[in-house]
Each structure stands twice: as C-alpha cells, then as structure tokens.
C-alpha positions in Angstrom: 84.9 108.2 158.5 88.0 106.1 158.1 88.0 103.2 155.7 91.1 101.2 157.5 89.0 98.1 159.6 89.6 98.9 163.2 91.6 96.1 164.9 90.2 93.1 166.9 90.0 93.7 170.3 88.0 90.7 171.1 91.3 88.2 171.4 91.0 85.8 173.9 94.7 86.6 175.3 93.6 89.8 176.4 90.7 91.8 178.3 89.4 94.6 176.2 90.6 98.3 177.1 88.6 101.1 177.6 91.9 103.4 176.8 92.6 101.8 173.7 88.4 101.5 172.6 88.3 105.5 173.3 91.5 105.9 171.2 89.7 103.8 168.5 86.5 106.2 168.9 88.8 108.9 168.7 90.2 108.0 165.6 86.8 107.0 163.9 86.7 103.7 164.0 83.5 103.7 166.2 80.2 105.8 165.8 79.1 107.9 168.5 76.3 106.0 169.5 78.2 102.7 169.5 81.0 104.5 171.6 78.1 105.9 174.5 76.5 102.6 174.4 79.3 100.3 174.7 81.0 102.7 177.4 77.8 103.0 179.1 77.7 99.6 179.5 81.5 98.9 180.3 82.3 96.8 183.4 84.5 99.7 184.9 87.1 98.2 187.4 87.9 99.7 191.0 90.7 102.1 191.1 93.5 101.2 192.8 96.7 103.2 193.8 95.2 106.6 193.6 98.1 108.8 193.7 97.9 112.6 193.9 100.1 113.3 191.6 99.1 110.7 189.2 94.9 111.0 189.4 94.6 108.8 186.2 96.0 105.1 187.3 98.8 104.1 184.5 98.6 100.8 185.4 94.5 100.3 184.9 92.7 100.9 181.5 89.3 99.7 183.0 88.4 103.3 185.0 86.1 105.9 185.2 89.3 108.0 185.3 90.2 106.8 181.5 87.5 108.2 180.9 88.1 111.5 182.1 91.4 111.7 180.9 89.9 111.0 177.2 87.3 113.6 178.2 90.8 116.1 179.0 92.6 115.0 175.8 89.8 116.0 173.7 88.9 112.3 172.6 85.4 112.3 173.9 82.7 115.7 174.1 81.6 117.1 177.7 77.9 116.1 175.9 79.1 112.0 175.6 80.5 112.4 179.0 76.8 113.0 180.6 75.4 111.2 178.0 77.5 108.0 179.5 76.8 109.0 183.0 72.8 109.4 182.8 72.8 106.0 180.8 75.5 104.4 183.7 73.3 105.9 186.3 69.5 104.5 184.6 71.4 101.1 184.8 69.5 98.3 186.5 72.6 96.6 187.2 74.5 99.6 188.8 75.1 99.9 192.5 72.8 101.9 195.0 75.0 104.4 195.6 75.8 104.8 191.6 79.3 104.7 190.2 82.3 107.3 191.5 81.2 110.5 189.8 84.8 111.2 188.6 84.3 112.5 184.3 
C-alpha cells in the first residue's frame, strides 16, 4: 500500500470525480472495499453527448461510462465491476428500471 496521503477531494470549489477517485484506487490510495462501496453508492450523472466515436464522455467524470473505461484501462477488476453493479442494483434508492447497464 502507498504511504503518500491521498489528496483531498472533499474541497468545497469542486464536485468530487469518479475519474480521478478511480485513479486514486488505482494507485492505492483507497482499499477495495472502500472503492466498491463508495462507487456503489456514487450519484452517477446522465450522459450527455453520446458520440460514436467517443463512447466515454470527455467532458463528464460523474458516468457509468468512467467506469467502464477504468474497467478497460485495467484500473478496476471485471469482479469489482459486478460487485458495483449487484450493490447499485440492491439499492433502495435506485430507479425501477435500474441504472444503464453500460460496465
């Protein structure tokens, strides 16, 4: 595990970012468990601007596709994937037709 303190992503100028709290996870400033629950519980944002050519939105850090891409680029495991899923999907607070099944 790295020492270094991970950096404070609760400023008040700021909304956190899934893309950067992955890349801290990634880097082993998070435990696993802490990363599943805290992604499992993330307030994912609507994607917007879907291009073809682009699936992962440049411009939106907040999206089940970030998660995807981390899932591609090796950051997170295909097991923390469903592990986030099936707790997103036993949410109480989710909606009835679930979350886009994008990761």
């Amino acid at each position: 595990m790295n020492d270094t303190p991970a950096p404070d992503m609760s400023a008040a100028d700021s909304a956190p970012s899934l893309r950067a709290y992955l890349g801290l996870y990634a880097a082993g400033f998070v435990e696993r468990e802490q990363m599943i629950a805290t992604v499992a519980g993330w307030p994912f944002e609507t994607e917007e601007g879907l291009d073809e050519g682009h699936p992962e939105p440049t411009h939106q850090d907040n999206t089940l596709s970030v998660l995807a891409a981390a899932r591609l680029l090796g950051q997170v495991t295909r097991e923390d994937v469903a592990e986030i899923q099936h707790r997103i999907d036993s949410r109480p607070d989710r909606p009835a037709d679930g979350p886009e099944r994008r990761p």
